[in-house]
C-alpha positions in Angstrom: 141.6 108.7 103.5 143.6 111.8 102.9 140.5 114.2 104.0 142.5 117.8 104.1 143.3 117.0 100.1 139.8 115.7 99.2 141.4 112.4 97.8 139.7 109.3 98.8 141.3 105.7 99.2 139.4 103.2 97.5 139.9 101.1 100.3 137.8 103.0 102.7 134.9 103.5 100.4 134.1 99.3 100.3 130.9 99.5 99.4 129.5 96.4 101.6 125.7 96.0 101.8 125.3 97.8 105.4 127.4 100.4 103.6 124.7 100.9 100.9 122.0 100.9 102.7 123.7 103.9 105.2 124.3 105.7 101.8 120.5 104.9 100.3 119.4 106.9 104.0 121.7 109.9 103.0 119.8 113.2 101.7 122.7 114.0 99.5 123.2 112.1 96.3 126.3 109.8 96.3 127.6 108.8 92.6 130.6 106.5 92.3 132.3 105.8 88.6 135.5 104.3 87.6 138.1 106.0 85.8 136.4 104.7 82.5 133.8 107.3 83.6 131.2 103.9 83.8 128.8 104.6 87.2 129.2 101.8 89.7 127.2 103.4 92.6 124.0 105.5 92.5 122.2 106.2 95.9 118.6 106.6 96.3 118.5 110.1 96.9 120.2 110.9 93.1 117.6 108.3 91.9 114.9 111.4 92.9 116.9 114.3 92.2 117.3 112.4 88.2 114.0 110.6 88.2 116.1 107.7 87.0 116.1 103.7 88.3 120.2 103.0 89.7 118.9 99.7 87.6 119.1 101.2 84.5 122.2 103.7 85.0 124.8 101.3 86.8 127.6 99.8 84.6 126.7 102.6 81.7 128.9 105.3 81.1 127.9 109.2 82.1 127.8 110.8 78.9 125.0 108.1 78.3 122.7 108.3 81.0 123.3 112.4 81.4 123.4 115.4 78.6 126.7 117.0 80.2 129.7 117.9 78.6 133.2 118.5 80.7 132.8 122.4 81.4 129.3 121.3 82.9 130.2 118.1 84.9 132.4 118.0 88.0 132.9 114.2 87.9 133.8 114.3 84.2 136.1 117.6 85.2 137.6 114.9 87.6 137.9 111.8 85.6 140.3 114.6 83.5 142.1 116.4 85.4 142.0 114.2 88.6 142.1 117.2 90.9 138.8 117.2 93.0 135.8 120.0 92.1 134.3 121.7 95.1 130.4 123.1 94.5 130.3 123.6 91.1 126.7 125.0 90.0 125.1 121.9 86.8 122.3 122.5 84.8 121.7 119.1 82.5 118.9 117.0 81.4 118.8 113.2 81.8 118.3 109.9 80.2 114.1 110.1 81.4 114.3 113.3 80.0 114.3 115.0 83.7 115.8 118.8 84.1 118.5 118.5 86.8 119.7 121.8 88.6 122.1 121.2 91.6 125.4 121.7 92.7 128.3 119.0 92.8 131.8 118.2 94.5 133.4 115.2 93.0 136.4 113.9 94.6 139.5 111.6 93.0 139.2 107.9 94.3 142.7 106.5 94.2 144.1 102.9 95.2 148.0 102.4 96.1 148.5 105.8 94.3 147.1 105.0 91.3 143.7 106.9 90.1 140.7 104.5 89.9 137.6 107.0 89.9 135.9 109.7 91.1 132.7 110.5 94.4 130.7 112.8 93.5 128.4 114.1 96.2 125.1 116.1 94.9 122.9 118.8 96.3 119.8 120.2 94.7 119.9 123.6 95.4 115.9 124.2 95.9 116.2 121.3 98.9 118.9 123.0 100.3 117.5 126.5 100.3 114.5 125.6 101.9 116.8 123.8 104.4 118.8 127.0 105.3 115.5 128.9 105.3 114.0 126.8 108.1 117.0 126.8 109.9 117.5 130.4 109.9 114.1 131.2 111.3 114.2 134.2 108.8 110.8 136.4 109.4 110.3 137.0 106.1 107.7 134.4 104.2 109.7 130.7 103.1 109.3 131.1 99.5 108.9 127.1 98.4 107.0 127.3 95.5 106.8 129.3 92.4 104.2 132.4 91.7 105.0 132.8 88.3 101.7 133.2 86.0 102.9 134.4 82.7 101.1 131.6 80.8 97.7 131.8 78.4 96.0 129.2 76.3 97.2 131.5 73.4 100.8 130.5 73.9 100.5 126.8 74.2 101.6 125.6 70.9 99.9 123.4 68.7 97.5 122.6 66.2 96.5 118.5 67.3 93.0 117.7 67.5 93.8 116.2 70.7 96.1 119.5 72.0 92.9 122.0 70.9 90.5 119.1 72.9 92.4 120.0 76.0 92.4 123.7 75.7 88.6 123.9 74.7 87.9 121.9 78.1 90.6 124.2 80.0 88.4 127.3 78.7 85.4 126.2 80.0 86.9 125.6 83.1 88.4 128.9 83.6 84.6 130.3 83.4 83.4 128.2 86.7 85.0 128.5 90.0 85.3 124.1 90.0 88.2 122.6 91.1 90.2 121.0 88.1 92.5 117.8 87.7 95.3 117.9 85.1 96.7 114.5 84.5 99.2 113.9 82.0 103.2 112.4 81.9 105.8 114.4 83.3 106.9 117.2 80.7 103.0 117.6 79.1 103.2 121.3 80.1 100.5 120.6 83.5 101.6 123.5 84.6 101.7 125.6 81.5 97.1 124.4 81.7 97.0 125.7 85.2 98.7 129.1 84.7 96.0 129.4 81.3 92.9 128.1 83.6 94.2 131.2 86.5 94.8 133.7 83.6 91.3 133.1 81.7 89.4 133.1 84.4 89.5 136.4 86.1 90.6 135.7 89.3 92.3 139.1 90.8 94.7 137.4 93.1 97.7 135.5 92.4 98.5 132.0 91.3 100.9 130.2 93.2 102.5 126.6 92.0 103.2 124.7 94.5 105.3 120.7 93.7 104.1 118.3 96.8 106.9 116.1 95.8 109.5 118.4 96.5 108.7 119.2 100.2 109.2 116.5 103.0 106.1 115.5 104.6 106.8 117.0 108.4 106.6 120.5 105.9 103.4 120.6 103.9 101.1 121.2 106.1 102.7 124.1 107.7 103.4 125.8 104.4 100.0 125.2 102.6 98.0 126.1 106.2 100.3 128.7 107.8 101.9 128.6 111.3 100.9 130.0 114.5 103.2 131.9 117.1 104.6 129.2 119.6 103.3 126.4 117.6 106.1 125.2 118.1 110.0 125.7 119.4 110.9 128.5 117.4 107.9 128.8 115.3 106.6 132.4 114.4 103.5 133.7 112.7 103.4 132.6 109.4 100.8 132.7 106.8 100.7 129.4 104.4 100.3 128.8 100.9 96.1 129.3 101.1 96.4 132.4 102.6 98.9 134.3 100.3 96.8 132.8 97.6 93.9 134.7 98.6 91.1 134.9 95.6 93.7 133.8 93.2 94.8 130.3 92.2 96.9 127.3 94.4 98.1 124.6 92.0 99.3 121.9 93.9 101.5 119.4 91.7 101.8 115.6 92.3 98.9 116.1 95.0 99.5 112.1 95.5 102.4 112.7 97.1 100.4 113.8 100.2 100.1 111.3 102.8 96.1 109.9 103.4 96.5 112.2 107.1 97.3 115.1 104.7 94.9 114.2 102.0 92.5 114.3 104.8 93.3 117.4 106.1 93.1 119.1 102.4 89.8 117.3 101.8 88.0 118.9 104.7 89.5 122.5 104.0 87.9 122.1 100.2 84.7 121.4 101.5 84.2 123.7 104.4 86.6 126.8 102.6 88.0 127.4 106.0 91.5 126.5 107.0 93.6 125.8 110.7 97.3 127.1 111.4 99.7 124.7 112.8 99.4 125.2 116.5 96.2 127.2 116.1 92.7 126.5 117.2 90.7 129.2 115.2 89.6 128.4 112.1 89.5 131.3 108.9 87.9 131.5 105.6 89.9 131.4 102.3 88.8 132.0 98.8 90.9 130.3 96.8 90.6 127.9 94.1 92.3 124.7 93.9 94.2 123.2 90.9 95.9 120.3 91.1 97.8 117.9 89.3 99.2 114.0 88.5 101.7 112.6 86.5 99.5 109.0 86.5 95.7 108.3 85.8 93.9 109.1 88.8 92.2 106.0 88.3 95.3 104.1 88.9 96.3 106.5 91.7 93.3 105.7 93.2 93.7 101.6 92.9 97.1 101.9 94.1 95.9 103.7 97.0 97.7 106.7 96.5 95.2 109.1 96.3 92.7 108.8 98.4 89.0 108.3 96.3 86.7 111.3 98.4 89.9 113.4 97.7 90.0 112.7 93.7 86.2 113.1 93.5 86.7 116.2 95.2 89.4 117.6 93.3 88.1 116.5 90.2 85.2 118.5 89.0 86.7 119.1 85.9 89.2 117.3 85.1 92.0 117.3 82.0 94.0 114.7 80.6 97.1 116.3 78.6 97.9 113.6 75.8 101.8 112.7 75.9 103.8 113.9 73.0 103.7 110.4 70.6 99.7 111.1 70.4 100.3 114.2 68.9 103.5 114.2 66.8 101.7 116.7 64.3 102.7 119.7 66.7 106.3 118.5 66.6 107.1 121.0 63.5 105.3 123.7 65.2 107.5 123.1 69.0 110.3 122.9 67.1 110.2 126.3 65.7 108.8 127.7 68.3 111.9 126.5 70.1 114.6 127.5 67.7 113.4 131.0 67.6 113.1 131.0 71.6 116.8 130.2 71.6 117.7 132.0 68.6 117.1 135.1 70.7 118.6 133.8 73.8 121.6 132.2 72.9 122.3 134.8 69.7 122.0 131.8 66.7 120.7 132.3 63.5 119.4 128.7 63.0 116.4 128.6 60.8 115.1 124.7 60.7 116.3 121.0 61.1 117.3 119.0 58.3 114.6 116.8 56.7 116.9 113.7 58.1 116.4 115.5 61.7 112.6 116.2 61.2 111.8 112.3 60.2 113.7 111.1 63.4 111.7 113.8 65.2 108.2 112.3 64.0 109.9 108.6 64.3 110.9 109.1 68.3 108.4 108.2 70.9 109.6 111.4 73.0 109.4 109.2 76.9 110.6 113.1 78.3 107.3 114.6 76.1 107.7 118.7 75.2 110.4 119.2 77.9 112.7 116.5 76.3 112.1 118.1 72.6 112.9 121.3 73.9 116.5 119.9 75.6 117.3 118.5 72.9 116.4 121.6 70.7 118.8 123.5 73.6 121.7 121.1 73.4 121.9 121.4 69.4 121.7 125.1 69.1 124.8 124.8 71.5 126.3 122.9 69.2 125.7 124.4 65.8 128.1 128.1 65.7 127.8 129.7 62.4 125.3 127.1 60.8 121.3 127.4 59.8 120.6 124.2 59.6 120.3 121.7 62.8 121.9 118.6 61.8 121.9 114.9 63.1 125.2 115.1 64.3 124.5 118.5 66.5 122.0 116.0 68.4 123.1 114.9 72.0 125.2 111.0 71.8 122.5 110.8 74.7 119.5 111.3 72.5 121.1 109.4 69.1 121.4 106.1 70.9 118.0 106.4 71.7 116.8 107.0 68.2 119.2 103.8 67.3 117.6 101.7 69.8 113.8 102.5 68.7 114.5 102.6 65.2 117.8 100.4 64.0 118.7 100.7 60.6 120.0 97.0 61.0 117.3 95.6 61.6 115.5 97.0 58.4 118.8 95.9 56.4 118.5 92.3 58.0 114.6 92.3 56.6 115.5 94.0 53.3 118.0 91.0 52.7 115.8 88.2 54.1 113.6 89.7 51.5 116.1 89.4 48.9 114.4 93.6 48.6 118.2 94.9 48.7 118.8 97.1 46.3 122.0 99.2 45.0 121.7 102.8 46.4 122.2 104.8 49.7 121.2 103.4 53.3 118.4 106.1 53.2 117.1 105.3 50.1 117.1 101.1 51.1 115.8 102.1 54.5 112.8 104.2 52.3 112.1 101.5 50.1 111.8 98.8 52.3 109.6 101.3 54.5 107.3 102.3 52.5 107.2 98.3 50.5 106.1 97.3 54.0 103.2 100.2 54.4 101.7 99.0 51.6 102.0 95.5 52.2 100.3 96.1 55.5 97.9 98.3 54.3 96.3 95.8 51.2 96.6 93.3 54.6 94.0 95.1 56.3 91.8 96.6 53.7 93.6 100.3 53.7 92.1 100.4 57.0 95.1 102.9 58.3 94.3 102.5 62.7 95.0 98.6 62.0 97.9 99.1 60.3 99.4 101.3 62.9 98.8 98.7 65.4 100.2 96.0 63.4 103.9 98.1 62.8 104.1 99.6 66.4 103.4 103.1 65.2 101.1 105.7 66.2 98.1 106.9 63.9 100.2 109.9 63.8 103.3 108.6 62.7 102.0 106.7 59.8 100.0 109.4 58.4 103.1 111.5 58.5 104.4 108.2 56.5 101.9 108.3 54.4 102.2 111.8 53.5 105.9 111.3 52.9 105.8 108.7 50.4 102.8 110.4 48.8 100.2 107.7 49.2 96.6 108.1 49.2 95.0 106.4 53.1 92.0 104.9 51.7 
């Protein structure tokens, strides 16, 4: 293993089972791919940073499980040039639809001189940061958490009965001084609910995000209660998250990350409004008001004993369920402009819509990634349009197009169109139209015009067949 070079001997890198399972304990994320650029390791750690299952990814090639291009990817850098790629800083968005920051080295992996892949060891930067922080003893406050508030319920787009049933519960919660419960998938906008509850409700201090997730257990309760001086070895006074917080807003994402001890803890300080420093005996008075947030039902939290039930009926007062995108695909157009214009301004374009073809695949996807996914892929196209005004299929991500292919394949309408001896001479959108909007009808006179039904009998949302509906111009009786 020629170290000094960072070049790596295949030989040394055997990946036996006592091997993985050393790599699986590792912090960093370890990736392995052959020289086709297909991934053949994936540790545990990278399974968090991506939110993706190694299950899914292993044996597929990068460019399908990750929106990078060469500039942006060290081990892609590597599979070209094979020269290694030391910290490079990657911003990209994955198969699950997850935001990835982090920095990368990827190393050649070579066998009797000849090049047969590429390591590429991960870090994500926020981990590391608070690493260095704590290691540093710096006086100054750890910042581990975000205190942004720049959010109303006036900027959260959309025009879905569902969407407005949210924000109309969200306004009446921002009048009381309750704690609330946002529940929704990951990429909803949670966040975007809290930030409009703080900002409504006239709360003079700050709000301050906080992700559970993202902080290792021995942590939380230090940074959400504060730390006394001598607590322990090198421990100074320290306020926590409740205290800088003071008569504003804590949101506290993924709260059932907590373990039950620290569910405890968090229970008693909501009912008593009095708090305990690490290492301290004293107790002091807070007013602060709790948000809090899952990306599951609480329900099922609850029943998988994740969250523990006095906590959830504690924490939810009020509580919010944020609808995932495919329940309201009528706010599609609306995000989409919204987004083109947000990165018409920061990445200097001049694109004013997406192509009708774009727009159907748009209301046809099931959007697993919700908002944030619509808005990556929105990002990744305007990349790839220059001079044009129009966002095209072929400006989509090869990521996001074999996704459409998979929920939606053309074959397989073909294959029916010619088992239905329905083929006619024209174009593959205009078959693919016929046949579509044949079958509505079909399905509707099958179920009386009775358009819920008819929905559940094609696999589509209400949503997506009124859109259908509207398209082809028929009535819903």
């Amino acid at each position: 293993m020629e170290v000094e070079n960072h070049v790596f001997e295949v030989d040394d890198l055997i990946l036996s089972k006592n091997l993985q399972v050393i790599l699986d304990l590792l912090d960093e994320c370890i990736m392995i791919v052959d020289k086709q650029g297909k991934i053949i390791f994936y540790n545990q750690a990278n399974e968090k940073l991506d939110n993706l299952k190694r299950e899914d990814i292993i044996g597929r090639h990068l460019t399908e499980c990750f929106n990078i291009v060469e500039h942006t990817s060290a081990t892609l850098q590597v599979l070209s040039k094979k020269k290694p790629v030391v910290d490079l800083f990657q911003d990209y968005s994955t198969l699950s639809g997850n935001r990835t920051i982090s920095v990368s080295s990827s190393y050649p992996l070579v066998h009797d001189g000849e090049f047969m892949g590429a390591l590429t060891i991960t870090k994500n930067i926020y981990q590391f940061k608070k690493l260095m922080d704590i290691i540093s003893n710096a006086e100054k406050p750890i910042k581990f958490y975000s205190a942004d508030n720049n959010y109303t319920f006036e900027q959260i787009i959309g025009e879905s009965r569902a969407l407005m049933n949210c924000i109309h519960i969200a306004r009446k919660a921002a009048k009381t001084n309750s704690s609330v419960l946002i529940y929704g998938d990951t990429g909803t906008g949670k966040e975007f609910f809290a930030q409009s509850v703080h900002n409504a409700s006239g709360r003079k201090g700050p709000f301050i995000s906080l992700n559970c997730a993202a902080i290792p257990e021995t942590l939380l309760e230090s940074i959400l209660f504060g730390t006394a001086k001598g607590a322990f070895t090198g421990a100074i006074e320290r306020q926590g998250l409740f205290e800088e917080a003071t008569n504003g807003t804590l949101f506290l994402d993924e709260i059932n990350s907590m373990n039950s001890n620290q569910q405890a803890k968090l229970l008693r300080v909501l009912e008593t409004g009095r708090i305990r420093k690490v290492g301290e005996n004293k107790e002091r008075e807070i007013n602060v008001r709790v948000l809090s947030a899952l990306n599951i039902s609480p329900i099922k939290a609850v029943e998988q004993g994740i969250l523990r039930q006095d906590l959830f009926y504690r924490l939810s007062v009020i509580n919010i369920c944020i609808p995932p995108l495919k329940e309201h695909k009528e706010d599609i157009p609306l995000l989409t402009k919204f987004f083109i214009n947000h990165y018409n301004n920061l990445i200097n374009c001049k694109v004013r819509a997406v192509s009708s073809e774009v727009a159907e695949l748009f209301m046809q996807y099931d959007w697993p990634g919700n908002v944030r996914e619509l808005r990556h892929v929105i990002e990744y196209a305007m990349n790839m349009v220059e001079d044009e005004e129009i966002i095209n299929r072929e400006h989509l991500s090869a990521l996001f197009n074999e996704q459409i292919n998979q929920d939606h394949p053309d074959d397989k309408i073909l294959s029916f169109a010619m088992a239905s001896n329905n083929l006619k001479t024209g174009t593959l959108k205009t078959i693919i139209e016929d046949v579509e909007r044949e079958t509505i009808q079909e399905v509707l006179r099958e179920v009386n015009g009775n358009v819920n039904e008819a929905a559940r009998r094609m696999g589509l949302s209400r949503q997506n067949l009124d859109y259908k509906l509207k398209k082809y111009l028929m009535q819903k009786t």
